[in-house]
N, C-alpha and C positions, 0 to 999 in steps of 0.2 A: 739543617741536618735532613727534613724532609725532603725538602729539595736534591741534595745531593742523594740519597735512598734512591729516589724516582729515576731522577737521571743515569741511573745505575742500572737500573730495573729495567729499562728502554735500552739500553745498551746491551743488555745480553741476546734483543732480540733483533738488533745490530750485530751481534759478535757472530754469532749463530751462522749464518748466510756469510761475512764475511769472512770469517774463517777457511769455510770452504771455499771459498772465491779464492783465498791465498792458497790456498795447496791447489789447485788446480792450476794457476797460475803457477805454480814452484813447479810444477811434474812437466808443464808446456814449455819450460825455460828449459829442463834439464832434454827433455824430446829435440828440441833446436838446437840445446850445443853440439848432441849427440849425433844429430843428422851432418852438421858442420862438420866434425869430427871425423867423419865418416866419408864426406865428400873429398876431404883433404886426402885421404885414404885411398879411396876410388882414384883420384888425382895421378899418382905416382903405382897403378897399377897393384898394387899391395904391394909393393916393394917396403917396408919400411923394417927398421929393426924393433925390438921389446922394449926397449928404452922410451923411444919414441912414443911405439903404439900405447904404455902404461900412463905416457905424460899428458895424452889425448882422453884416455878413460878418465883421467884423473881432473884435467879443467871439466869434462862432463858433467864430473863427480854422477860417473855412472859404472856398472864392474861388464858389462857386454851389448854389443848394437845389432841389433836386427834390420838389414831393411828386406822391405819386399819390391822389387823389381820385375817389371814385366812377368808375373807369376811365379817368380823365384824367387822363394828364401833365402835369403846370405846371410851367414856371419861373421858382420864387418871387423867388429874390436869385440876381445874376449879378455879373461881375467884368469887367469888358473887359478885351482882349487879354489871357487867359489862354490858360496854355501846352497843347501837347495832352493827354489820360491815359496816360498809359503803362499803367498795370492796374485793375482793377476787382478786389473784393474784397467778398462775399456774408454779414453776419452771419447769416443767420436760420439758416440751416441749418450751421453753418461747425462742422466735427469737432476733437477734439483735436489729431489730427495735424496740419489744416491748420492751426489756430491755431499751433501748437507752429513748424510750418515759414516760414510767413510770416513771423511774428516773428522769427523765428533769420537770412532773407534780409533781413528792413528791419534789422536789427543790424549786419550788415556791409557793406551798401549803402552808398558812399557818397557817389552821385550825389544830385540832390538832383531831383525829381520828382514828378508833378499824379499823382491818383490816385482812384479813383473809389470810396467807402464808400455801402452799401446794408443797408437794416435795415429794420426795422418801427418805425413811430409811438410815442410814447408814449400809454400810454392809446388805442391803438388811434385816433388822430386823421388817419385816412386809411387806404390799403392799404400803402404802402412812403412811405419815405423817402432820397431819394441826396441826398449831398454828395459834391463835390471839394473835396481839399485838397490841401496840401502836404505832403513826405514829413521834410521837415529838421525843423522842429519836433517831429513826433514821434520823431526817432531822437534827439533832441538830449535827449527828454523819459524813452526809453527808459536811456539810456546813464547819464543821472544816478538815474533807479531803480536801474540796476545797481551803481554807487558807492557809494549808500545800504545796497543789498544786502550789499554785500562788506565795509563797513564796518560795519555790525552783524554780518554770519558772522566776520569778523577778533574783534571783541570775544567772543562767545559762545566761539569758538573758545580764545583767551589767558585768561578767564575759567574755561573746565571746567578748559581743560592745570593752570592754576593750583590750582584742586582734587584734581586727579587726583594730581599731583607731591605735594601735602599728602598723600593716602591712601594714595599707595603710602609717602612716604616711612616713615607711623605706620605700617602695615599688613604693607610687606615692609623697605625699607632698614632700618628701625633695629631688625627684628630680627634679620635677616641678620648684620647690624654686629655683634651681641649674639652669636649662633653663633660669627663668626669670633676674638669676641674670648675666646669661651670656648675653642676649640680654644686659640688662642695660650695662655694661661694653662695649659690642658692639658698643650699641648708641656712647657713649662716645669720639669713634674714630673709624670711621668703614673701614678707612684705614690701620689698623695695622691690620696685619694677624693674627697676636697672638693672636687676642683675639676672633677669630672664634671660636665655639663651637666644642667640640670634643664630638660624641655620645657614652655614657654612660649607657644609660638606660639600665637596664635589662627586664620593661614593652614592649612588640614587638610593641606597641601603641605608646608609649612614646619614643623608639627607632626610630620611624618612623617619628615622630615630630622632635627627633635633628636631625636626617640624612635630612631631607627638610629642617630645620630652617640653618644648613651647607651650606647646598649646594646654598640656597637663599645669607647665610653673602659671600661666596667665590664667586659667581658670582658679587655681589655689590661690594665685593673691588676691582673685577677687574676692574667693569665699572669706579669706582672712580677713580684709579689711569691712567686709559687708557681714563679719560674727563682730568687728570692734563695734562699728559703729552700732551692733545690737547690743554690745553688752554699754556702752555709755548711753542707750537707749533704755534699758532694763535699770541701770543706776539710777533713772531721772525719773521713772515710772515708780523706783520704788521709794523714795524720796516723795512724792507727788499721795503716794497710798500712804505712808505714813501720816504726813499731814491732812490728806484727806478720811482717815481712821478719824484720826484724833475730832475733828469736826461729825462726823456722821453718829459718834458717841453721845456729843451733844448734842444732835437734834434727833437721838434716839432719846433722853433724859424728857428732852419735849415733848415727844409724843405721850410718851407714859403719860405726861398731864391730861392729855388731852381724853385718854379713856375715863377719866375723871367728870368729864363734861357731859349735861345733858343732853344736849341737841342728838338727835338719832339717825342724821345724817355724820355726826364725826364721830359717836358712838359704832357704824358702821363699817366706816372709812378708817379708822386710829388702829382697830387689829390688820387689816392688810399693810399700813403705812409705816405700822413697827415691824411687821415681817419683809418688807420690802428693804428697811433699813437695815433688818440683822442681816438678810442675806448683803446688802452692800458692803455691809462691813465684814462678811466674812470672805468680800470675794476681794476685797483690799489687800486681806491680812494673807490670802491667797498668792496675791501679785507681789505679795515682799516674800514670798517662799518663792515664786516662779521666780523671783528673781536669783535664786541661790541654788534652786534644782530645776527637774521635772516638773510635771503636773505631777500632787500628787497621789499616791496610789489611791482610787476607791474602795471604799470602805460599805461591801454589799450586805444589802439587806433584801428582805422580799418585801417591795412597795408594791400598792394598789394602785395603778395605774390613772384609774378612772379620777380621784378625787386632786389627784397630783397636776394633772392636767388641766382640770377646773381651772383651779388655779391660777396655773402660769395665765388661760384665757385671761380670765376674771384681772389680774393685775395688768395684762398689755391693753383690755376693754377701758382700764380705769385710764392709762397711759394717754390712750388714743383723745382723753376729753370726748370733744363733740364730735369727732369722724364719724364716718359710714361706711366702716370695717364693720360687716359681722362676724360672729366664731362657732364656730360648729365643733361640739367631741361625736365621735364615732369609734368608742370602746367597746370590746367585747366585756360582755357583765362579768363581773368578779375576776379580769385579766389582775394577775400580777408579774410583776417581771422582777429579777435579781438585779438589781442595780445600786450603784449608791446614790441616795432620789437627791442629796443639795445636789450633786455634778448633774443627774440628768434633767432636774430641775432649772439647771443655767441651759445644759444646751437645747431643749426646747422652747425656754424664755428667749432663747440669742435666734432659733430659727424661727420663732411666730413673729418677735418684732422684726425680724429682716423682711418675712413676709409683709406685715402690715404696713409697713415703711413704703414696699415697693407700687404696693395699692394706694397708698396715701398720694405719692406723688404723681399718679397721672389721673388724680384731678375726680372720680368717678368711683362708683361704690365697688364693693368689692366684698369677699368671703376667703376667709382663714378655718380649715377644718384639721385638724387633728385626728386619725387615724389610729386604732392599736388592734394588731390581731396576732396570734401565734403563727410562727413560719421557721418550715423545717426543722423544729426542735428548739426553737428559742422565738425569739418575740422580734415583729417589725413594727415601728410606728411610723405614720407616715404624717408630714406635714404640707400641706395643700395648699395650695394659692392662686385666686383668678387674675393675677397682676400678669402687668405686663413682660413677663420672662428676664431671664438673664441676656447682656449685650450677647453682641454673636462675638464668639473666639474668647469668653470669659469662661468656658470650662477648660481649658486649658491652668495648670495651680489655682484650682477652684479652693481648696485646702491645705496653699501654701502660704506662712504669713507675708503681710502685705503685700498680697499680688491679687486678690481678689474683691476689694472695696470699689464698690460702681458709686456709691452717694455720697455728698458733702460732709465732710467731718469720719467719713468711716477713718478706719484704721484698716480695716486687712487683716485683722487676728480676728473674728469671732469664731468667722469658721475652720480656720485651724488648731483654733483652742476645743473648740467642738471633737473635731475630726480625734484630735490626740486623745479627748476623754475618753471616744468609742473604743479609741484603742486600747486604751487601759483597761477597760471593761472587756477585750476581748473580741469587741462587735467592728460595726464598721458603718462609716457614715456614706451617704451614694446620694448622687444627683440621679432623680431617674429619668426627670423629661425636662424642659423648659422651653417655652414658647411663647406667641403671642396669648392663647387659652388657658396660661401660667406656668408653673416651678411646682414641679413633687421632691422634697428629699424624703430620704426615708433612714430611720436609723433600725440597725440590727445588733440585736443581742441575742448571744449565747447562751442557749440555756443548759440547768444543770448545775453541779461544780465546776464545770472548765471553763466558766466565766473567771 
């Protein structure tokens, strides 16, 4: 239907011009018969009878002939009692426009009216030529050009549409069709590879569509199958914390004994080795909840900073045995910060032993300092280390799981379990430097209520 509109639409700017090309063309036929007429005329010296002369007027289809002659006006064939002229009308000189105009007012003229046509001879058989005619027959003659017209732009027009509908339908619909029904199939199971779309298209538009619509299904079924194989990962971890619950219970029952003893080295040792245990076991009972949600939400209170830290030192110091890590705190006196101290207690336990880990292994002493001071309205700690930096191109998912384990036996979650806790708090965990001169991260917390 659009198709044929348009082609309509172009045609009127076709009709316009040619229209007038056909009356101009009508007024030059009837000027020739007329001059013919006329000649016949001249021929037999005007001798003829009315009979005749009316039958002459009448092939013209014109009602009187003018010619001009060596500077004389004659009138050749007359009509009696014909009506007055209403207009005169100039071919020899006669411009597009006017042609274009005239034609467009005898189109919807619908008086019927004598009319005065002037041209030149054929063959130059005089200076001018007028005739008077009548105006009905020519509109009668234009109108049915015009029907012809419209009914050949009607056919041209239902002819291309009919094309058109054919090329789009090869061209776009029935690959479109093809896209949609490979999505659907998709839907269906968007872990089967097979049923990824393969781009087809010959449209560079439509081409462009399945090469994205590809590359979106192949990126999705990686993530699907790399969330399975997390969650039959998350299944075996929590299987794994259960049974290792149930054990860490009993060798919390042991310890209790042991604060029972006199020696003043396990009198020492037995309160950090039962706090070391409950947080184990509370980081278990954690991991069978991580298995079912989130992390989850912290539970803030206002911790003292300074003695929390101790701490964590104090237990990774104990960790280390005989190494040649030392630990340095650098707290601001009486810092507190809003946090919930077991979560922020795991994640500077999980960044100091990453630190001392990294100094452990090349072999040579080394310094773990710990950092806390206020910043912009909430609290930064920093955790410090003279080791040897992180690989090069390892801050890239520095904080995504398993993609950031550099040593034997890591896993790749500590510091994205990290990362998410900041997040729940509000803050935010940053690598600031790393080098050969070591690794700064630094965690940030909110202060306030909009923690």
């Amino acid at each position: 239907m659009l198709t044929v509109i348009f082609v309509m639409l172009a045609e009127v700017f076709i009709f316009v011009p040619s229209i007038a090309r056909f009356r101009e063309e009508y007024l030059l036929a009837r000027l020739e018969r007329a001059q013919i007429a006329s000649l016949a005329l001249l021929a037999t010296d005007g001798m003829i009878d009315d009979d005749l002369e009316y039958e002459l007027l009448e092939n013209a289809e014109v009602l009187n002939v003018v010619l001009r002659r060596d500077a004389v006006r004659q009138l050749i064939l007359s009509t009696d009692g014909m009506e007055p002229i209403t207009a005169t009308f100039d071919l020899r000189d006669a411009s597009a426009w006017e042609l274009i105009r005239d034609a467009s007012i005898r189109l919807f003229e619908t008086d019927e009216q004598n009319i005065r046509v002037i041209g030149e001879p054929v063959r130059q058989a005089g200076l001018l030529i007028e005739v008077t005619m009548e105006t009905a027959p020519l509109r009668m003659a234009m109108i049915d050009y015009g029907l012809r017209v419209l009914l050949l732009s009607a056919m041209i027009s239902i002819f291309t549409a009919l094309l058109l509908f054919v090329a789009v339908r090869i061209l776009m619909v029935n690959p479109i069709k093809r896209v949609v029904g490979a999505m659907m199939s998709y839907a269906e199971a968007p872990d089967d590879a097979n049923r990824i779309i393969t781009p087809r298209g010959s449209v560079r538009e439509l081409r462009d569509a399945e090469e994205a619509l590809q590359s979106m299904q192949t990126q999705l079924t990686s993530l699907l199958r790399q969330r399975e194989r997390l969650a039959q990962l998350g299944e075996a971890v929590a299987k794994i914390s259960h049974d290792l619950r149930n054990m860490l219970s009993v060798a919390t029952l042991v310890a209790d004994r042991l604060e029972l003893s006199s020696d003043p080295t396990v009198k020492r040792i037995a309160p950090k080795l039962i706090n070391s245990l409950s947080r184990a076991i509370n980081l278990t009972e954690a991991t069978l909840a991580f298995g079912r949600a989130e992390e989850p939400a912290p539970k803030l209170d206002r911790v003292t900073l300074e003695p929390l830290v101790d701490d964590v030192l104090d237990n990774d110091n104990l960790a280390q045995g005989d190494g040649e890590v030392s630990y340095d705190a650098d707290i601001e006196p009486g810092m507190v910060v809003r946090a919930d101290p077991e979560q922020l207690h795991r994640v500077l336990s999980n960044l100091v032993r990453n630190a001392r880990q990294a100094i452990t292994a090349t072999g040579k002493p080394g310094e773990v300092t710990v950092r806390g001071f206020e910043h912009e309205g909430g609290w930064c700690i920093e955790v410090i280390d003279t080791g040897p930096g992180l690989p090069k191109g390892s801050e890239q998912g520095l904080f995504k799981p398993f993609s950031s384990t550099d040593k034997v036996g890591g896993s790749g979650l500590g510091l994205a379990i990290c990362a998410e806790i900041l997040r729940g708090h509000g803050g935010q965990l940053k690598l600031l430097g790393t080098g050969p001169e070591g690794t700064t991260f630094a965690l940030f917390l909110p202060g306030g209520m909009a923690a």
